[in-house]
MMTF fields as JSON, N, C-alpha, C and O atoms, coordinates in Angstrom:
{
  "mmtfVersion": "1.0.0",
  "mmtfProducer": "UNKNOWN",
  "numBonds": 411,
  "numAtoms": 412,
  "numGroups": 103,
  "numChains": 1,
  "numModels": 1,
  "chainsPerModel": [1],
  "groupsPerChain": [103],
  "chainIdList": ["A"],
  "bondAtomList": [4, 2, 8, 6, 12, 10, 16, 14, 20, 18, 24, 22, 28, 26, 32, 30, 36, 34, 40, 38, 44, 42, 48, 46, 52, 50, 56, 54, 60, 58, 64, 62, 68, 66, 72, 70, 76, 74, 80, 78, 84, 82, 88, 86, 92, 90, 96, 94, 100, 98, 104, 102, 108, 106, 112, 110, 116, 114, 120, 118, 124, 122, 128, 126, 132, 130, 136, 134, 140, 138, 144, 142, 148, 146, 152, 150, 156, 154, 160, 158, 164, 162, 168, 166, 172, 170, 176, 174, 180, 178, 184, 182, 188, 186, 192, 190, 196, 194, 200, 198, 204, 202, 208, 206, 212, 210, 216, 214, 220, 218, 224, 222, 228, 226, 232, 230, 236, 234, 240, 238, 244, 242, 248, 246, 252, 250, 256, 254, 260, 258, 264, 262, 268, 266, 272, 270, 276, 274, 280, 278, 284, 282, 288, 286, 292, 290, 296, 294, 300, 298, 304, 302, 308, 306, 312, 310, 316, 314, 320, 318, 324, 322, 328, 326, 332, 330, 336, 334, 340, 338, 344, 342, 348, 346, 352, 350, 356, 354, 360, 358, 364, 362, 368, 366, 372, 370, 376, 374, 380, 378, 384, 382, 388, 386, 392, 390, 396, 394, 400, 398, 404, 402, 408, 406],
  "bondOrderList": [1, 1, 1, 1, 1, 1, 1, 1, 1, 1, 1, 1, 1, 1, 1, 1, 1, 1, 1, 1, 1, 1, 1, 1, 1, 1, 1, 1, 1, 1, 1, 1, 1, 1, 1, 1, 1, 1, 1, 1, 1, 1, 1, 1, 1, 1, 1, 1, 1, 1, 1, 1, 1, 1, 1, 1, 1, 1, 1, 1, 1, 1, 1, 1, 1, 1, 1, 1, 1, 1, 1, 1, 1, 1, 1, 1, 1, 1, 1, 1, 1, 1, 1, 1, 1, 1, 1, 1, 1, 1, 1, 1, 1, 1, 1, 1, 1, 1, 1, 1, 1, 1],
  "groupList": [{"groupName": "UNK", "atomNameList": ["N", "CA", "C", "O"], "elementList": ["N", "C", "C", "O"], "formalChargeList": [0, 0, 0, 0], "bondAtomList": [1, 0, 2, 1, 3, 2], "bondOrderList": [1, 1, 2], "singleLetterCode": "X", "chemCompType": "L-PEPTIDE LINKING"}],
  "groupTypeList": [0, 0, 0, 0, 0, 0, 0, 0, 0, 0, 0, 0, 0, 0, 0, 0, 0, 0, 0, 0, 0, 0, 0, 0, 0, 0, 0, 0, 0, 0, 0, 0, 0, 0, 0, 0, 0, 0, 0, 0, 0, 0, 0, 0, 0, 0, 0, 0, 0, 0, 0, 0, 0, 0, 0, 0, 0, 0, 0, 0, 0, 0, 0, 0, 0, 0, 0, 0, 0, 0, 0, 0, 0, 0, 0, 0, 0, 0, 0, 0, 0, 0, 0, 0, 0, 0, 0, 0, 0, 0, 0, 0, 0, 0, 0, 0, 0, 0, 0, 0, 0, 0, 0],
  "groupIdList": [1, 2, 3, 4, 5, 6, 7, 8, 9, 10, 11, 12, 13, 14, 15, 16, 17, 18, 19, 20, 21, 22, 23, 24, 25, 26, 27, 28, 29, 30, 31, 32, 33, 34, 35, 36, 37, 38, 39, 40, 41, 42, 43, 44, 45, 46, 47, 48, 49, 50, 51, 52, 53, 54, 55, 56, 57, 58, 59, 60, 61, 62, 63, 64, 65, 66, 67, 68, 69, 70, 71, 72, 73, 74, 75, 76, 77, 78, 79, 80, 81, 82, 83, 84, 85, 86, 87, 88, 89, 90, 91, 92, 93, 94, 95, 96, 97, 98, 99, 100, 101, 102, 103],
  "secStructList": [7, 2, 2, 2, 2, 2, 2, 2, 2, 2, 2, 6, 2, 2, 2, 2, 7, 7, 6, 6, 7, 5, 7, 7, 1, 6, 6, 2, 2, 2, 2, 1, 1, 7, 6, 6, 7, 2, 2, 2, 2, 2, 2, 2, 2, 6, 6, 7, 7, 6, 6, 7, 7, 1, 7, 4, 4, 4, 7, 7, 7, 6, 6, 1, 1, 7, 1, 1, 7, 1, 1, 1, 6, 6, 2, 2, 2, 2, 2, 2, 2, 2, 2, 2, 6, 6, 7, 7, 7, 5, 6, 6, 5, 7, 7, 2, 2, 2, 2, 5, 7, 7, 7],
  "xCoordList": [0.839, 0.0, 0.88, 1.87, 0.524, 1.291, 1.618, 2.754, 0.528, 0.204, 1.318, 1.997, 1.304, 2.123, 3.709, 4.617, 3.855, 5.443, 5.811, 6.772, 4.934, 5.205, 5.759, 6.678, 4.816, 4.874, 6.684, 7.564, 6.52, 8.27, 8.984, 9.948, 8.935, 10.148, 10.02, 10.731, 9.147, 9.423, 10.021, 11.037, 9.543, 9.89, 11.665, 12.345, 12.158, 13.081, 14.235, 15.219, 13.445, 14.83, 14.722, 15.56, 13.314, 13.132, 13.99, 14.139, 14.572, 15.278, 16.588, 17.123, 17.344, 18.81, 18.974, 20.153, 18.372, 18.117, 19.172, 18.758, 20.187, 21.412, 21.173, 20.891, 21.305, 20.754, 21.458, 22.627, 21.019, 21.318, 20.912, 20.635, 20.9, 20.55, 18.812, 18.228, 18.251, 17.169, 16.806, 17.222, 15.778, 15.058, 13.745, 12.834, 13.761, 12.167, 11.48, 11.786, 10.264, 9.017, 9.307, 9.069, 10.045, 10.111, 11.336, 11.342, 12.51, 13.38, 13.347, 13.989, 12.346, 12.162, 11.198, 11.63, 10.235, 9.885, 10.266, 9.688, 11.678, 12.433, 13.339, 13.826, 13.777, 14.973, 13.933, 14.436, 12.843, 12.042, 11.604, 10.9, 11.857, 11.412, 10.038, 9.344, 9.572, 8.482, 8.146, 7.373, 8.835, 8.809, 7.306, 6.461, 7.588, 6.836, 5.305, 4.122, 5.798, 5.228, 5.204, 4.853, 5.65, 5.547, 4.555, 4.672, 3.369, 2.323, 1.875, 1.238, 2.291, 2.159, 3.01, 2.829, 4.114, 5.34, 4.862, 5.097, 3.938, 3.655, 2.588, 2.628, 1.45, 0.671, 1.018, 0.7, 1.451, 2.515, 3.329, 3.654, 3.864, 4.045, 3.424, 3.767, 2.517, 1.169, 0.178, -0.939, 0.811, 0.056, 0.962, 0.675, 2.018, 2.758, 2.219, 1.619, 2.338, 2.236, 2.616, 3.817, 2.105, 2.826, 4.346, 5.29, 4.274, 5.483, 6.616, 7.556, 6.519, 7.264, 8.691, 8.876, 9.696, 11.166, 11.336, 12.476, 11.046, 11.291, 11.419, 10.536, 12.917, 13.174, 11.945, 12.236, 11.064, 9.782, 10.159, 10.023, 10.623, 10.98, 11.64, 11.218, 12.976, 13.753, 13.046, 13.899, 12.037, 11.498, 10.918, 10.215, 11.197, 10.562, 10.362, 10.868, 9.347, 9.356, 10.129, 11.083, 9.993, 11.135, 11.423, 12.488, 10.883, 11.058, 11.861, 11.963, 12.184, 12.796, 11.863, 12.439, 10.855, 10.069, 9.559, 9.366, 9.32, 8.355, 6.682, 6.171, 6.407, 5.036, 3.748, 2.603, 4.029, 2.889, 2.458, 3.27, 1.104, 1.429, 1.558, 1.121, 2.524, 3.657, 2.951, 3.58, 1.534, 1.081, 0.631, -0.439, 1.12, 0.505, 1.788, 2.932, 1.186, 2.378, 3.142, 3.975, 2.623, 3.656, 4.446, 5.556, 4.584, 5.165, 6.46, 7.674, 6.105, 6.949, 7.65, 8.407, 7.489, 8.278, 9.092, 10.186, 8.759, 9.708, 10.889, 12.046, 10.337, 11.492, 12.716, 13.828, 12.041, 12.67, 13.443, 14.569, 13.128, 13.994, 15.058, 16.101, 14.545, 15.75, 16.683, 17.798, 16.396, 17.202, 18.287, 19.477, 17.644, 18.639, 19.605, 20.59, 19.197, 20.242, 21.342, 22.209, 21.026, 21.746, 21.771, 22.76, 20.47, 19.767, 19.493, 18.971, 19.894, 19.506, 18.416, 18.498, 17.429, 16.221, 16.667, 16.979, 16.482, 16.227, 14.652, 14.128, 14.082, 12.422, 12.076, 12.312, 11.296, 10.408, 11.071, 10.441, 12.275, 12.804, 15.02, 15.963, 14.877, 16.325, 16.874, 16.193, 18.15, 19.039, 19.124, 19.927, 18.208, 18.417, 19.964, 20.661, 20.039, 21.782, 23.065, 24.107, 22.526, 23.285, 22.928, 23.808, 21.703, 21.351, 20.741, 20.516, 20.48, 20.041, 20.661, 21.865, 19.995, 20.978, 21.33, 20.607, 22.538, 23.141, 23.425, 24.602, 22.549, 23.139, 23.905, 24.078],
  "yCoordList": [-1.189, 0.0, 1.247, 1.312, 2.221, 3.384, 4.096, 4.379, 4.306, 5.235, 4.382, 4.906, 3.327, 2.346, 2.8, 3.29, 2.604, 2.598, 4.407, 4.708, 5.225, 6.918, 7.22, 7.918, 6.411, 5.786, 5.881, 6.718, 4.551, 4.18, 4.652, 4.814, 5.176, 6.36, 7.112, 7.819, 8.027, 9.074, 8.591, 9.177, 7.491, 7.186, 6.653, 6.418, 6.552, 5.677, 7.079, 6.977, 8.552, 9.775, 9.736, 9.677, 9.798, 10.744, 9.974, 10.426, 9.04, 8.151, 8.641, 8.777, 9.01, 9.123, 10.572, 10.899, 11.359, 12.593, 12.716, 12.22, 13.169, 13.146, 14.236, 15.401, 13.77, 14.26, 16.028, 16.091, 16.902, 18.253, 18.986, 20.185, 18.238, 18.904, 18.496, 17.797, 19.329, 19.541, 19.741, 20.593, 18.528, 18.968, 19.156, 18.507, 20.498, 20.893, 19.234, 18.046, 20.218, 18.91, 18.506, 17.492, 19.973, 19.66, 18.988, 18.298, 19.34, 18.576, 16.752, 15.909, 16.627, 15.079, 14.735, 13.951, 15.05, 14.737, 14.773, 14.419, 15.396, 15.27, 14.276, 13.846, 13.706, 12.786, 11.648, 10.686, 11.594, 10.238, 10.265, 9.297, 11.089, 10.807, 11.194, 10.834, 12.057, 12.343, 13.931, 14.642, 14.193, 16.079, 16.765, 16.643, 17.509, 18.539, 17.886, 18.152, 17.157, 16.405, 16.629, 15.806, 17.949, 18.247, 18.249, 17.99, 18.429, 18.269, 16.859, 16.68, 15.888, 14.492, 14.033, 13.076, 14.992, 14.732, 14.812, 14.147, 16.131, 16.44, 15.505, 15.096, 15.207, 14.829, 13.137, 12.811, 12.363, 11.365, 11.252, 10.191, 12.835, 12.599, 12.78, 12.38, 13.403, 13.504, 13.0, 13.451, 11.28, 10.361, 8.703, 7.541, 9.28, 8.461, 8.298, 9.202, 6.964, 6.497, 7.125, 7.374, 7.57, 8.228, 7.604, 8.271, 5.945, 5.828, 5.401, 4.702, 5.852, 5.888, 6.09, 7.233, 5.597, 6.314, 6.588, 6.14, 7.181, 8.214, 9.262, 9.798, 9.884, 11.471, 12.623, 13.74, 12.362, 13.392, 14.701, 15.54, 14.935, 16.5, 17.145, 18.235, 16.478, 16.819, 17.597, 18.178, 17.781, 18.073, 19.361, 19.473, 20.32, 21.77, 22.31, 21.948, 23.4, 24.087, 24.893, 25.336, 25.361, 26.023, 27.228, 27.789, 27.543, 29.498, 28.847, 29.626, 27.797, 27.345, 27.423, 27.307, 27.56, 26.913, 25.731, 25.073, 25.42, 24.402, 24.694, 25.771, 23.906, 23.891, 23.69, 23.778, 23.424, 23.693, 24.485, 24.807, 24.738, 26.23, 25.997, 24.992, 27.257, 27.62, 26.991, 26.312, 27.413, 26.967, 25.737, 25.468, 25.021, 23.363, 22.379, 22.742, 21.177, 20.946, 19.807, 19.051, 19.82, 19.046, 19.942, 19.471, 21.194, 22.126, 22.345, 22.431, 22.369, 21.944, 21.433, 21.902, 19.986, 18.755, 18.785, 18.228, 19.36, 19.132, 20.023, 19.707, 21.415, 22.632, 21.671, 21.363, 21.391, 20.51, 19.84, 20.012, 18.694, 17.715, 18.215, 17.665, 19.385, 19.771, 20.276, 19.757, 21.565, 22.041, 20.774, 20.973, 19.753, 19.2, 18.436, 17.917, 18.364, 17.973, 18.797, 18.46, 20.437, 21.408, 22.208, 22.873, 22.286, 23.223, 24.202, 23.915, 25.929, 26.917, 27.855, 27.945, 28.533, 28.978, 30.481, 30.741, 31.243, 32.782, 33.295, 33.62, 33.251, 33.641, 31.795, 30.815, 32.249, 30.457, 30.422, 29.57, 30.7, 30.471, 29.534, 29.838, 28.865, 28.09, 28.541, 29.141, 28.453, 29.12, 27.692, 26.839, 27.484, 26.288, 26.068, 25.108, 27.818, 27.389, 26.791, 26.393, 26.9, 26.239, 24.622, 23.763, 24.386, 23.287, 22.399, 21.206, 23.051, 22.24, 20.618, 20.482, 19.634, 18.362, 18.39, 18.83, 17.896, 18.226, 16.752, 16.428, 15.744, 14.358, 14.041, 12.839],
  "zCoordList": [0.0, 0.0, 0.0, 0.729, -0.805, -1.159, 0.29, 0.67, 0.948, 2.544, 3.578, 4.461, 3.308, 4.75, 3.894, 4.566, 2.607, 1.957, 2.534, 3.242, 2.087, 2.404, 4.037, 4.467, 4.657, 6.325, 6.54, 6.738, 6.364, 6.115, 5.841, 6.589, 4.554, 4.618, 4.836, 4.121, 5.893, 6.406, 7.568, 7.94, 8.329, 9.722, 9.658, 10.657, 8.161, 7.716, 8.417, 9.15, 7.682, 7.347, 9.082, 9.981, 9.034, 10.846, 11.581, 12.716, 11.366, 12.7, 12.787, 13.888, 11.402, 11.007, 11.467, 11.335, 11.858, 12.215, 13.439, 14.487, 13.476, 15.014, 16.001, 15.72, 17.081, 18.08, 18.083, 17.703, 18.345, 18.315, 16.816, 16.802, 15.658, 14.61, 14.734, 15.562, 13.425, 12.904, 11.306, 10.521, 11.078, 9.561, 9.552, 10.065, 8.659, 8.028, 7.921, 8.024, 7.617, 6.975, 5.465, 4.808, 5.133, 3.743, 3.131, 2.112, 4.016, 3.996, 4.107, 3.481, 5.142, 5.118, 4.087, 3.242, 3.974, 2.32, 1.134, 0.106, 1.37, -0.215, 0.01, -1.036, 1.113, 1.713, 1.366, 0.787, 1.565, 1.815, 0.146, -0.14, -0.877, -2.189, -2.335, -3.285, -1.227, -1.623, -1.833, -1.191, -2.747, -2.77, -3.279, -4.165, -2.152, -1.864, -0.931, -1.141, -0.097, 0.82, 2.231, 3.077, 2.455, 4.156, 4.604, 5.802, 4.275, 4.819, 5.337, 6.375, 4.475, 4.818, 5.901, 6.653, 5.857, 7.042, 8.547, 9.556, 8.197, 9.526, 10.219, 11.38, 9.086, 9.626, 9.979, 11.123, 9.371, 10.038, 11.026, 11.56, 11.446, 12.645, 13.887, 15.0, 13.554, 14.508, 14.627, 14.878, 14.316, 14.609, 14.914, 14.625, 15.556, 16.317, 17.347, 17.929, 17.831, 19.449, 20.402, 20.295, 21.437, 22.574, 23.084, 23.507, 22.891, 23.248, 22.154, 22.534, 20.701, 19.97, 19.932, 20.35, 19.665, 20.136, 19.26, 19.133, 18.091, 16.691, 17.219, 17.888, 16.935, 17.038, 16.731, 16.304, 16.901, 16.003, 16.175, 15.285, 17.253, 17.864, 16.896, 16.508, 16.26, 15.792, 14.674, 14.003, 14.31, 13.139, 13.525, 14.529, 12.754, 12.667, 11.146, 10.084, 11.495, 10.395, 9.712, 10.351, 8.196, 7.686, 8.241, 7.981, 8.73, 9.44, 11.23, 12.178, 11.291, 12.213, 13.555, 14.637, 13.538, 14.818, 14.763, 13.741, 15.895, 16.717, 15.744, 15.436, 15.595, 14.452, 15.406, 14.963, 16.696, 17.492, 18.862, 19.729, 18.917, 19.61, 20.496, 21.057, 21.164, 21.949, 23.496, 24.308, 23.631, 25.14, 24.998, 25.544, 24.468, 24.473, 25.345, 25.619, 25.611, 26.365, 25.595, 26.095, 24.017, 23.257, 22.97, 23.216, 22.508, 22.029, 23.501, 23.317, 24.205, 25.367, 25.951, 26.801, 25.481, 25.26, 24.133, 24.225, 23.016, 22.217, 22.197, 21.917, 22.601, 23.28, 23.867, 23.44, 24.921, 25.962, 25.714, 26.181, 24.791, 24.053, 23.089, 22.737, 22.75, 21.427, 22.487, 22.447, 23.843, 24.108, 25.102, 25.347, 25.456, 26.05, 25.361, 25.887, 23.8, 23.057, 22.468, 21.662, 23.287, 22.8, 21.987, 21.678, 21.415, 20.226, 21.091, 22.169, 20.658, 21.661, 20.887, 19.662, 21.575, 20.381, 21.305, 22.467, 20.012, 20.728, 20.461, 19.395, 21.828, 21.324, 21.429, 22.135, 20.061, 19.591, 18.813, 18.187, 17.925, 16.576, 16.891, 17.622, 16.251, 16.098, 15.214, 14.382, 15.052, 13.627, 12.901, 13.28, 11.792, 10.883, 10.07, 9.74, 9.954, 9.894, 10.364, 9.844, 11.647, 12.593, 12.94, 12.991, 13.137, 13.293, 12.335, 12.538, 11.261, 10.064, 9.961, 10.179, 9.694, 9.158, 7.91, 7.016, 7.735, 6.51, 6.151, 6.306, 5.683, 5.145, 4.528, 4.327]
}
């Protein structure tokens, strides 16, 4: 099935993702062969298991934020998780230059 193969390789890039960097949605939809597919990125990942061990965090938008809002307490967790891997945000925004993954 096309939906379970798209599945896979997104969950395939999202894993290789190293701890302290970060990729767009759109970035992983062009890694996974599926360009111009961030939308599918996202919504795939927002429908992982709570206890999933897929980097999901690692994933932001292209303007370098967190893609969900700021008073939620996923948006919180994932702060959390990036900053303890050493990603530093000024405001809500990350320097993708700095932390971008570069495969």
């Amino acid at each position: 099935m096309e939906i379970d193969n798209s599945k896979q390789r997104i969950y395939r890039v999202v894993s290789m993702i190293p701890s302290g960097c970060v990729a767009t949605y759109g970035q992983v939809a062009e890694l996974a062969g599926l360009s111009r597919a961030a939308r599918l990125v996202g919504t795939t990942l927002s429908r992982l298991p709570g206890d999933s061990q897929l980097p999901w965090h690692r994933v932001i938008n292209s303007q370098g934020r967190i893609s969900l809002p700021p008073d939620s307490p996923a948006y919180t967790q994932q702060k959390d998780r990036l900053e303890q891997e050493g990603v530093e945000f000024a405001g809500e925004r990350l320097s993708l230059r700095r932390y971008r993954w570069k495969p």
